[in-house]
VOPAMAR-18934 format. One line per 8 residues: number of its first residue (from 1); their letters; for each residue x, y negated, z of N, C-alpha, C, O. Coordinates in steps of 0.1 Angstrom, whole numbers, plus 5000, padded with zeros to 4 digits. Atoms other than C-alpha are relative to their C-alpha. Layout:
! residues N
NUM = a = X,Y,Z,X,Y,Z,X,Y,Z,X,Y,Z ~ ...
END
This chain:
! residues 263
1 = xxxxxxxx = 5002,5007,5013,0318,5692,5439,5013,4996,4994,5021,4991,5002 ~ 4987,5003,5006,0346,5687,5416,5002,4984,4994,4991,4979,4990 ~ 5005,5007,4998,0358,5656,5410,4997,4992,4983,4998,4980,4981 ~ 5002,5002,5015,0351,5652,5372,4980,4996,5001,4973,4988,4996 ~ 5016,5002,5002,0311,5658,5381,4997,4990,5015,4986,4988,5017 ~ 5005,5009,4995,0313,5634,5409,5001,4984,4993,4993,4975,4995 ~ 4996,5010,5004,0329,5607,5389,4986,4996,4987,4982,4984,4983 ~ 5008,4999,5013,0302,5619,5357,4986,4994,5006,4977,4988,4999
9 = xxxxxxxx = 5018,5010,4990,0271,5605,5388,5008,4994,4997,5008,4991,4985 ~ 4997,5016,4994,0287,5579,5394,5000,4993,4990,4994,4983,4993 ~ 5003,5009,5020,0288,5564,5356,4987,5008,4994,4984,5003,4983 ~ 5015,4999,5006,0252,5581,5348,4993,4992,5011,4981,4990,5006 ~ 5003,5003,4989,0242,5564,5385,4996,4982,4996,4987,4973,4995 ~ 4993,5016,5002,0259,5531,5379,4995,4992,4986,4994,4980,4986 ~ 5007,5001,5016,0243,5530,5336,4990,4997,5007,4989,4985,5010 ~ 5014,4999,4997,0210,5537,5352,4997,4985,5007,4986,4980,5005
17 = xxxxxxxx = 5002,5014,4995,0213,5503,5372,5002,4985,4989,4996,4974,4989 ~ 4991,5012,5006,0234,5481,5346,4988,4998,4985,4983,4988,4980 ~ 5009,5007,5012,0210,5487,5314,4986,5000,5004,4978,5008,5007 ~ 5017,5000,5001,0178,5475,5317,4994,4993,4987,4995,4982,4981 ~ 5008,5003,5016,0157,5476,5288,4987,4997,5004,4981,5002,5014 ~ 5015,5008,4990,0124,5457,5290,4992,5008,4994,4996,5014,4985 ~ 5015,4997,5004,0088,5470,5283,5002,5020,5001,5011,5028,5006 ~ 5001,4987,5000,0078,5506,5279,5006,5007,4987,5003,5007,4976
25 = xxxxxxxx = 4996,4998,5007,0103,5524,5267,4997,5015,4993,4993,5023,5002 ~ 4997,4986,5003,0103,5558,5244,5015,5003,5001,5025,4996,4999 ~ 4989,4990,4993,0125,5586,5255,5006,5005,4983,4999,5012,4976 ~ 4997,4997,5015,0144,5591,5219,5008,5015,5003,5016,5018,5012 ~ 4997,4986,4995,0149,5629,5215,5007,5004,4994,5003,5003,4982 ~ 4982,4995,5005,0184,5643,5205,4993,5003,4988,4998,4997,4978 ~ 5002,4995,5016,0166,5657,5175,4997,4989,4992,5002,4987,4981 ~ 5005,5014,5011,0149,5624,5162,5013,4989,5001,5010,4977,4999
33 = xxxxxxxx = 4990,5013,4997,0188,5603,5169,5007,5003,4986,5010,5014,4981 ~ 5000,5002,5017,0198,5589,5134,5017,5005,5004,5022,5005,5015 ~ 4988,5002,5001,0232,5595,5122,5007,4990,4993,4999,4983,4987 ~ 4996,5012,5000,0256,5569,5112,4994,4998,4985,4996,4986,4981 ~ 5006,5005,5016,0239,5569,5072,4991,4992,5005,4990,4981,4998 ~ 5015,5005,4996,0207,5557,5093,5002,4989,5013,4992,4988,5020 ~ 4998,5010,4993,0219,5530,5116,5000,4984,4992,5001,4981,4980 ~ 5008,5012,5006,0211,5496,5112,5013,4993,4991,5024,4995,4993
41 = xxxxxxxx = 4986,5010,5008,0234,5470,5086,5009,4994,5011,5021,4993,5009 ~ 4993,5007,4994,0245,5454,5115,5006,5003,5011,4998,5012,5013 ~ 5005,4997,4987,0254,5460,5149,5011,4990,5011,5023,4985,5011 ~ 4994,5012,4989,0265,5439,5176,5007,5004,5011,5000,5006,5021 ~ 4994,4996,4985,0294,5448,5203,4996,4991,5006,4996,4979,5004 ~ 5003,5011,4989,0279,5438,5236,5011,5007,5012,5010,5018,5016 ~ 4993,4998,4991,0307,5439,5261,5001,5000,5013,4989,5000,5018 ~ 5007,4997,4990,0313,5440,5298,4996,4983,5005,5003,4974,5010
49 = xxxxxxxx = 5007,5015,4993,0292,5409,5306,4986,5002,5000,4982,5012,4992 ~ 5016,4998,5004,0252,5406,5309,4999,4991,4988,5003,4980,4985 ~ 5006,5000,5013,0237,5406,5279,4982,5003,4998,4976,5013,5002 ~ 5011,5003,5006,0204,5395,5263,4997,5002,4990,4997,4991,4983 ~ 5000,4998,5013,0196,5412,5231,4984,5004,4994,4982,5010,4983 ~ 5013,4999,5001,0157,5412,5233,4997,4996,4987,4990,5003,4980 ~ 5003,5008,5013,0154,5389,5205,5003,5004,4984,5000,5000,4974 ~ 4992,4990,5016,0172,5412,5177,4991,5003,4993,4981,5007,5000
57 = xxxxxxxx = 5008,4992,5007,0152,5423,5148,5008,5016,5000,5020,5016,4998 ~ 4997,4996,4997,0156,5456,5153,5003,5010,4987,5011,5019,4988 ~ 4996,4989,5012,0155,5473,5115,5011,4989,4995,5015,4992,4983 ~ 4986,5005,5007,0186,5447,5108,5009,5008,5010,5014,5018,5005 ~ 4988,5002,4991,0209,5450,5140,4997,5012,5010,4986,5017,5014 ~ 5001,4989,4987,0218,5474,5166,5006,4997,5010,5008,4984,5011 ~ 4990,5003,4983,0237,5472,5198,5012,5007,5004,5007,5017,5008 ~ 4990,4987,4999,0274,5493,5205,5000,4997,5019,5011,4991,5019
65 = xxxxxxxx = 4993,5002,4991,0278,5488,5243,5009,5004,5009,5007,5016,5013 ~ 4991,4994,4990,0306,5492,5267,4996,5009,5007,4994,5005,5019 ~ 5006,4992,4983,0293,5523,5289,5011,4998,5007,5009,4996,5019 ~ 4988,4991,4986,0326,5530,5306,5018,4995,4990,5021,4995,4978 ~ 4988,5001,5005,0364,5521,5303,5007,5011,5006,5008,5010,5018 ~ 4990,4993,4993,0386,5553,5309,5015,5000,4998,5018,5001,4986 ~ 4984,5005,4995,0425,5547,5319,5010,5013,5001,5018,5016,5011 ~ 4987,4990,4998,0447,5575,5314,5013,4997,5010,5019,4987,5008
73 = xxxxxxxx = 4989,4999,4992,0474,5580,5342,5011,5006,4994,5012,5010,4982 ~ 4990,4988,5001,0506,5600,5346,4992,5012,5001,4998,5021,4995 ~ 5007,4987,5000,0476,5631,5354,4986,4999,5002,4979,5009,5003 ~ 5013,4998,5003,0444,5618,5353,4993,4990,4993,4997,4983,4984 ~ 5005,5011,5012,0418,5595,5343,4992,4995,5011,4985,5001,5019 ~ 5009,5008,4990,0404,5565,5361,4985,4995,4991,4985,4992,4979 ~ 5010,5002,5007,0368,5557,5355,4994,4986,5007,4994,4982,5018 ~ 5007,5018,4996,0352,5518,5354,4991,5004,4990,4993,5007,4979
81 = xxxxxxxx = 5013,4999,5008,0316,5522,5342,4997,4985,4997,5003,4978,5005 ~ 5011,5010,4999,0295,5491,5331,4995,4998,5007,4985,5005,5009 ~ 5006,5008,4991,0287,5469,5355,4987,4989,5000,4978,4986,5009 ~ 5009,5011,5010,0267,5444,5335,4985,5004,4996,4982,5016,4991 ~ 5015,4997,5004,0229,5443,5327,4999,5001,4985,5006,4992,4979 ~ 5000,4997,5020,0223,5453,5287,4981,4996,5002,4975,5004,5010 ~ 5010,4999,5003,0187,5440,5281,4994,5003,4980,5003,4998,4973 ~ 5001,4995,5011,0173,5452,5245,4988,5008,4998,4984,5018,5004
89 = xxxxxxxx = 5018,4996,4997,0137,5458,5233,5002,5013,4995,5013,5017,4991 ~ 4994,4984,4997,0130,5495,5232,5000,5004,4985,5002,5016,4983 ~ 4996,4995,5014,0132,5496,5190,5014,5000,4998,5017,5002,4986 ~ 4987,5006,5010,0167,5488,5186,5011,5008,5006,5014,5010,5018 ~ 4989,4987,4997,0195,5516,5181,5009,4991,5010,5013,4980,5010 ~ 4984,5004,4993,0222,5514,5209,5009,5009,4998,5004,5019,4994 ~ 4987,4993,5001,0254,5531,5207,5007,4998,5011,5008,4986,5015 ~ 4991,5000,4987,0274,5539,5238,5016,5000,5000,5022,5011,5000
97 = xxxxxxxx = 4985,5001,5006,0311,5529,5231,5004,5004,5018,5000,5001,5029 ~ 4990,5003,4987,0336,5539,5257,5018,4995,4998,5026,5000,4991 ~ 4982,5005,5002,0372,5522,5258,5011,5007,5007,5012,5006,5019 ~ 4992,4993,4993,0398,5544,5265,5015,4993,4997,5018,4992,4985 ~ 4993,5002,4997,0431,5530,5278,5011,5008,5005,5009,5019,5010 ~ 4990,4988,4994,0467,5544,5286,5009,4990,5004,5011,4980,4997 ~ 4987,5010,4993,0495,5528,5310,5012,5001,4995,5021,5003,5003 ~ 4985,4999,5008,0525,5531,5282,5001,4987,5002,5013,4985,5002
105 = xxxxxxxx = 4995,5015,5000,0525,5493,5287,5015,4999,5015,5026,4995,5015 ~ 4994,5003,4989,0533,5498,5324,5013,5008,5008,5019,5008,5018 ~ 4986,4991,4998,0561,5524,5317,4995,5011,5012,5003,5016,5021 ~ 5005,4992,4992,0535,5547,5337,4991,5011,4988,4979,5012,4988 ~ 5006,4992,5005,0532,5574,5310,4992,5008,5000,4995,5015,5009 ~ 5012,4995,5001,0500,5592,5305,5007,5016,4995,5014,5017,4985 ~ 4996,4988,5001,0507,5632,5308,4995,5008,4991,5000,5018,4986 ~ 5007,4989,5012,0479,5642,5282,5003,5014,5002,5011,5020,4994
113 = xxxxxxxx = 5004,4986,4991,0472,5674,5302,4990,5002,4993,4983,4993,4988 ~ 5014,4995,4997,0445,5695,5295,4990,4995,5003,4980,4990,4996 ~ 5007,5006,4988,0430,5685,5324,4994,4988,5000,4985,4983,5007 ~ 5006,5017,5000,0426,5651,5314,4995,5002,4983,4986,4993,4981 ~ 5010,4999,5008,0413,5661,5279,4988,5005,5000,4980,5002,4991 ~ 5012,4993,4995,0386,5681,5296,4996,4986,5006,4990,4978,4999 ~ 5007,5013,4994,0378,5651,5317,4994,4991,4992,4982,4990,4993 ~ 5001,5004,5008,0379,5629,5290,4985,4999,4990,4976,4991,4988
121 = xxxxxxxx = 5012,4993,5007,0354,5649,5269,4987,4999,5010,4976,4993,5008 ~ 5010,5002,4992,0334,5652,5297,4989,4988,5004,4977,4990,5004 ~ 4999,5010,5002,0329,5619,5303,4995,4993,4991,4983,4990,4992 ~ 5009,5002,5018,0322,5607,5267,4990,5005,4998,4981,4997,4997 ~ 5006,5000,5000,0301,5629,5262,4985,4998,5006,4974,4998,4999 ~ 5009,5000,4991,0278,5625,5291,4989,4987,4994,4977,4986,4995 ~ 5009,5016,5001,0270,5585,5278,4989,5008,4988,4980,5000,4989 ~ 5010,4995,5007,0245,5606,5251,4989,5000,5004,4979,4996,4997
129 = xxxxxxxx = 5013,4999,4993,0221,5611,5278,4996,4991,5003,4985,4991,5008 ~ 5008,5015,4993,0216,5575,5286,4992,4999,4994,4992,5006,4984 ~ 5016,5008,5003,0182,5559,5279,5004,4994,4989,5012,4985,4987 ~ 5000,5007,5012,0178,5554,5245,5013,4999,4992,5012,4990,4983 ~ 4991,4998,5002,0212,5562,5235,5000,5010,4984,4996,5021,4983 ~ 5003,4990,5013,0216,5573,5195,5012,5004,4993,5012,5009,4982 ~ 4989,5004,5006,0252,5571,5190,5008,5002,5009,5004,5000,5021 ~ 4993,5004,4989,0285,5575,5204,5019,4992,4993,5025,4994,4983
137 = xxxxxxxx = 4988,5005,5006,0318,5554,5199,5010,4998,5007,5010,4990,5016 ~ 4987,4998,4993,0353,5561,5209,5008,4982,4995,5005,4975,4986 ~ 4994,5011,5002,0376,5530,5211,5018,5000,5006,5020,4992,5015 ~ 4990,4999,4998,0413,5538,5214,5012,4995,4989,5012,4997,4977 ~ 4988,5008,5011,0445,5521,5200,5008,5013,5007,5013,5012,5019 ~ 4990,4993,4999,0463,5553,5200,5011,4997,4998,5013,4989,4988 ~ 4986,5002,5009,0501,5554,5198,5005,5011,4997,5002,5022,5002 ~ 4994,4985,5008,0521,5577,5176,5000,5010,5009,4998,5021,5006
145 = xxxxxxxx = 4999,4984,4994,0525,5600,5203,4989,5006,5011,4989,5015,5018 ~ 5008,4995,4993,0496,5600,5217,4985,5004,4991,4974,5007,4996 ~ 5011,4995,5016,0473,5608,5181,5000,5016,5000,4993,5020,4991 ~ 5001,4987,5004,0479,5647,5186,4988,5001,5012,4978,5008,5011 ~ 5012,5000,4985,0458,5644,5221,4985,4993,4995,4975,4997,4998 ~ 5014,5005,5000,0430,5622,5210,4995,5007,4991,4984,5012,4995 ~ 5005,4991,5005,0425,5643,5178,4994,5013,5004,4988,5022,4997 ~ 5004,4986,4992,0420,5670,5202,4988,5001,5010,4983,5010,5016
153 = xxxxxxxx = 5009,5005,4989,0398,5649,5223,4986,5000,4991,4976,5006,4993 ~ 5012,4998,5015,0375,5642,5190,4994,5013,4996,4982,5016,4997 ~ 5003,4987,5002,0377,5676,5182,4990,5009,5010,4981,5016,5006 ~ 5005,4993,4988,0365,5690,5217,4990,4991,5002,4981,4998,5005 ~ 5012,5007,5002,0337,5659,5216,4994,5006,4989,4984,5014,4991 ~ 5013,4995,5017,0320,5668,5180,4998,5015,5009,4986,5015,5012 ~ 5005,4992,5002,0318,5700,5190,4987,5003,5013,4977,5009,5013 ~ 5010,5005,4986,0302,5692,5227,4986,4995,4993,4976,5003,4993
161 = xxxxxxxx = 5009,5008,5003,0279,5667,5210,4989,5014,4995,4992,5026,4993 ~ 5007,4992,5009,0247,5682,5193,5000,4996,4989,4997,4984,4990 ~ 5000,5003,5012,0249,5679,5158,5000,4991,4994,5009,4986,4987 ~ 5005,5014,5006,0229,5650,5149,5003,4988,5004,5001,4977,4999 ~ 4992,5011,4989,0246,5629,5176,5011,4994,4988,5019,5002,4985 ~ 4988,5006,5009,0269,5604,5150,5011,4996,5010,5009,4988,5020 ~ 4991,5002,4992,0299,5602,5166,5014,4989,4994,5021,4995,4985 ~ 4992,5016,5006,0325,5565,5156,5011,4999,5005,5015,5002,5017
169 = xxxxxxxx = 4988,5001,4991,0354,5558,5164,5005,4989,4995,5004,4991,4982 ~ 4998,5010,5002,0369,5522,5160,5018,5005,4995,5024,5015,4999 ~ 4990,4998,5004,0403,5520,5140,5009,4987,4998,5004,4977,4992 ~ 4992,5010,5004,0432,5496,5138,5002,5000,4983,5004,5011,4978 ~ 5000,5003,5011,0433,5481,5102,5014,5010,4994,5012,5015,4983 ~ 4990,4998,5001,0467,5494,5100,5002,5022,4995,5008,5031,4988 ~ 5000,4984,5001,0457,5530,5106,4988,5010,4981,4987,5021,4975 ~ 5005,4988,5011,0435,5533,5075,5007,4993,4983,5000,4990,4973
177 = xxxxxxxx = 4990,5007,5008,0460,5518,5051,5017,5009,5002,5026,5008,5010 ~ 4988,4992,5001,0488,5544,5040,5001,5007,5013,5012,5007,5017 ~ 4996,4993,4986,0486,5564,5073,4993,5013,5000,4982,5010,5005 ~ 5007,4988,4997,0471,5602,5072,4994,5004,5008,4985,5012,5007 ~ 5005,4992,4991,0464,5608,5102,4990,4997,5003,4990,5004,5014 ~ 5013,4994,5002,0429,5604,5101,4997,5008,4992,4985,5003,4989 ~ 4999,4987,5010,0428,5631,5079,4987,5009,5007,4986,5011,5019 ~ 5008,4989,4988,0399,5655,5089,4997,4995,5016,4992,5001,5026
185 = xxxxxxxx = 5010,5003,4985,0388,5640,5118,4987,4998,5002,4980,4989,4996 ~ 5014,4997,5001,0355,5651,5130,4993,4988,5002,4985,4992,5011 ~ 5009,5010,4998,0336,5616,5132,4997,4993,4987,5004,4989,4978 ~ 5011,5010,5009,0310,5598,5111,5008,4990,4994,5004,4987,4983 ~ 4995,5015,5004,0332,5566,5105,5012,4999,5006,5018,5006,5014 ~ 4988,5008,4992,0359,5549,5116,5000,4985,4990,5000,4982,4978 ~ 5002,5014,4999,0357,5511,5119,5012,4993,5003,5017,4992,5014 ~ 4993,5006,5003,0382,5493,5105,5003,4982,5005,5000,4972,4999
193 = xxxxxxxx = 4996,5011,4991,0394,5464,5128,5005,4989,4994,5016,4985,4998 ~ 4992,5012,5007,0400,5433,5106,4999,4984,5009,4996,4972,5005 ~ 5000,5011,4988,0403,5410,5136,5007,5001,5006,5008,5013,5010 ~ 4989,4996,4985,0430,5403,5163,5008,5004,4994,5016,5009,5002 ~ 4993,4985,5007,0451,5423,5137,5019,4999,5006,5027,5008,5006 ~ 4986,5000,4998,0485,5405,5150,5013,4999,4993,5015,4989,4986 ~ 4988,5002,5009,0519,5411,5135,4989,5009,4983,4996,5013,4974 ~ 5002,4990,5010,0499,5432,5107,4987,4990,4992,4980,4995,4983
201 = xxxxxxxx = 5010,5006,5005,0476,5402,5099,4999,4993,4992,4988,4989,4990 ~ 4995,5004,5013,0490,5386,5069,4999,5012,4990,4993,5011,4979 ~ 4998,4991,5007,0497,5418,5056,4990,5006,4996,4990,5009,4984 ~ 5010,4990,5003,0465,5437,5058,4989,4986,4991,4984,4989,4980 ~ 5008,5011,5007,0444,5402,5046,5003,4997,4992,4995,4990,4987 ~ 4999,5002,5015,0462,5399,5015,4998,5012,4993,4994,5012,4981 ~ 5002,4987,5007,0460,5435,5006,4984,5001,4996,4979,5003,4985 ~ 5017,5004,5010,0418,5430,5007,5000,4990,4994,4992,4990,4985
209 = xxxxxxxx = 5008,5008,5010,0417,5400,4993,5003,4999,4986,4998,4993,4977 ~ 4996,5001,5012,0438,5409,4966,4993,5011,4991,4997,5016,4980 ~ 5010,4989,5004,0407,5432,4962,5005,5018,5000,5001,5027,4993 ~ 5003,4986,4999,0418,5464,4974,4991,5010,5010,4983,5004,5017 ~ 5007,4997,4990,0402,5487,4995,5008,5007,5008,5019,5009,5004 ~ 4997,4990,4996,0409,5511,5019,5004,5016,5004,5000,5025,5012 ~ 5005,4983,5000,0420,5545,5013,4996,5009,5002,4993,5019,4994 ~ 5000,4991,4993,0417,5560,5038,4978,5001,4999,4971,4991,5002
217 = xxxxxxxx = 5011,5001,5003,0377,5576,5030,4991,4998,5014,4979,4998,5014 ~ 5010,5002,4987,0365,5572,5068,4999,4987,5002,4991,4985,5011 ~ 4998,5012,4994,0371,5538,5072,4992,4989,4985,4992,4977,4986 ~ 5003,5004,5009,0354,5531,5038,4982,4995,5001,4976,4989,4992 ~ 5012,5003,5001,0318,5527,5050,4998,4988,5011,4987,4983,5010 ~ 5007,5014,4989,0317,5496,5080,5015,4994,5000,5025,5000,4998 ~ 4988,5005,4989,0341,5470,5092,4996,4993,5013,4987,4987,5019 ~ 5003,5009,4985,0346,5456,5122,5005,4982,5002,5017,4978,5002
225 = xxxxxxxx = 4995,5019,5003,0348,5412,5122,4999,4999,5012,4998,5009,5020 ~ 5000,5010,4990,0349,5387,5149,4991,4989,4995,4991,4987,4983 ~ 5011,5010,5001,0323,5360,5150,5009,4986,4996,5009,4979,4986 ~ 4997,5011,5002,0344,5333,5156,5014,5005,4992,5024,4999,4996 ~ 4991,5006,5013,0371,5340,5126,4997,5003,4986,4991,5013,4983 ~ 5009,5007,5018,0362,5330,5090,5005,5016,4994,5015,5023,4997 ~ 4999,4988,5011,0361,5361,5065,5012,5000,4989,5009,4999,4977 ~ 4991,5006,5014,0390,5355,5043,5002,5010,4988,5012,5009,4980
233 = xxxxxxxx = 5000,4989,5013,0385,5384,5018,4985,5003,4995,4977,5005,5004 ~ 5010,4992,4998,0356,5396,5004,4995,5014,5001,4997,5024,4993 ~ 5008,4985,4993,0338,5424,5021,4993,5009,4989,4985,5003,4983 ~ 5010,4993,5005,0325,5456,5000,4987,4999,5003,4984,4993,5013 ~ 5013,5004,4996,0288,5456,4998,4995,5014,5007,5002,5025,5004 ~ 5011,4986,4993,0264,5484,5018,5011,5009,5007,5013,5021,5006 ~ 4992,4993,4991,0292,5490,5043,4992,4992,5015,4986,4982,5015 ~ 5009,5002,4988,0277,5487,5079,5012,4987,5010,5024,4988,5011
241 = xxxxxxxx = 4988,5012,4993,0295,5454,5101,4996,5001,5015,4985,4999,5020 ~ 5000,5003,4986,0302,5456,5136,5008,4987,5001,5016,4981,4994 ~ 4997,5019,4996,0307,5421,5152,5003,4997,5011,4995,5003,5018 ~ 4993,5002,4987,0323,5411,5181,4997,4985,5001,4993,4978,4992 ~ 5008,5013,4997,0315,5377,5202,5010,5002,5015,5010,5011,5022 ~ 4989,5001,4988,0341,5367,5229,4989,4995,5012,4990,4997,5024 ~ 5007,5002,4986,0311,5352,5250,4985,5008,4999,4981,5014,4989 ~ 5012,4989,5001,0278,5370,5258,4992,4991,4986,4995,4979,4982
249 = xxxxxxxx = 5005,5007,5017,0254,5367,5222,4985,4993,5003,4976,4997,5010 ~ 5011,5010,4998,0227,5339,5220,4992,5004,4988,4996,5013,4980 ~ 5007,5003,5017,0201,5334,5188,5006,4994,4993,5006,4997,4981 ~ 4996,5006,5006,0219,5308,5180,5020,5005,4992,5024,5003,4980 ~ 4994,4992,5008,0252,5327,5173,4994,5014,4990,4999,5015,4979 ~ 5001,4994,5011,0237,5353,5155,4991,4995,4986,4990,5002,4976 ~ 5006,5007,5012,0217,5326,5131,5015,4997,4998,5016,4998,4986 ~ 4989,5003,5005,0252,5317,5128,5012,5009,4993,5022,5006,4986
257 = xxxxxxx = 4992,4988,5011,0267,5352,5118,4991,5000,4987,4996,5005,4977 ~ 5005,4990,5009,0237,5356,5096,5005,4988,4990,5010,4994,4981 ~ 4994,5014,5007,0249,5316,5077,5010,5008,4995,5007,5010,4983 ~ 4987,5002,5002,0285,5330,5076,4997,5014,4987,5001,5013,4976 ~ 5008,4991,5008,0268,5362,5059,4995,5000,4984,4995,5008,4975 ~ 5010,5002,5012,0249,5347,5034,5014,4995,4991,5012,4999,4980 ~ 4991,5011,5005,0282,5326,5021,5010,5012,4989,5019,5007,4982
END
């Protein structure tokens, strides 16, 4: 066995334990999985912690969760699946995010081989098959020199996927503000990160609130917030909000996104 399909059990093995979804669920069939026009207004990153999301109305809000973090090396790719329990009644879209990581921090450059874009692909796409799975969402803070590899990674995903499969990809604020290179990239969306934004977070928060938008046209239909920081621009309307929550999500935080919502 090679070790791409022992590694691909071992994260369909390891899923199969970590989400459990309660009641009797239906098996949702590649043909009936919405694409991103038909996902819910809202949806909620559940990250790697146990999570309780039974309570959701299920025609507002959906679910993105962590399946798997993969770690680019100098030549391959390490795989950390989801560990954590996802509970979630069986109406409510999930989306299978994976976080892909690269050691440029640790001055342990990532080779972006082949080899490791085959893996990669492999990989990603496999979270489709999970239970109840309608969606898939890439999550990489590419850097400049590593944007010709993931577009290639995108590329060799869309065409893996089957059709109807909406495929996301999360974007630093920065990247869809004067930057091309999302240009043609095969995915449904890209989710514009106006959180955490850092040295670029003055900058990019006066540019919306001084009512502009986005140019870049992928990044023009959702954004992505944080729970706990205040909205300081106003949001276009009938764009889809992913939401982030530093601790696992209660009822009482999301009555308290839906407050911050109404305002």
């Amino acid at each position: 066995m090679r070790r791409t399909d022992k590694l691909s059990n071992l994260l369909a093995a390891t899923l199969a334990l970590a989400i459990l979804v309660s009641g009797c669920q239906r098996q949702v069939s590649k043909q009936t999985r919405p694409g991103a026009k038909d996902l819910p207004p809202v949806i909620l990153w559940a990250w790697e912690r146990p999570e309780d999301l039974e309570f959701l109305d299920s025609q507002r809000f959906g679910v993105a969760f962590l399946a798997q973090t993969l770690t680019l090396t100098a030549d391959d790719v390490i795989l950390n699946p989801r560990h954590q329990p996802l509970k979630v009644a069986p109406a409510t879209t999930v989306i299978a995010v994976t976080r892909v990581e690269s050691q440029k921090k640790t001055g342990q450059k990532a080779g972006l081989t082949a080899a490791q874009r085959e893996r990669l692909v492999t990989l990603i796409s496999r979270t489709h098959e999970l239970h109840n799975v309608s969606a898939i969402q890439v999550d990489f803070d590419a850097a400049v020199s590593e944007r010709d590899f993931y577009r290639s990674v995108l590329e060799d995903l869309r065409q893996k996927l089957p059709a109807n499969v909406s495929l996301s990809m999360t974007a630093l604020a920065s990247f869809c503000i004067g930057d091309r290179w999302l240009d043609d990239l095969p995915v449904d969306e890209a989710v514009p990160m106006i959180f955490r934004m850092g040295a670029d977070d003055k900058r990019i928060k006066s540019f919306l609130i001084d009512g502009n938008d986005f140019p870049e046209p992928l990044c023009q239909t959702s954004y992505g917030i944080a729970l706990d920081e205040p909205i300081a621009m106003r949001l276009a309307e009938k764009r889809r909000l992913y939401v982030f929550d530093e601790r696992a999500w209660t009822e009482k935080d999301v009555a308290l996104l839906d407050e911050r919502l109404r305002k």
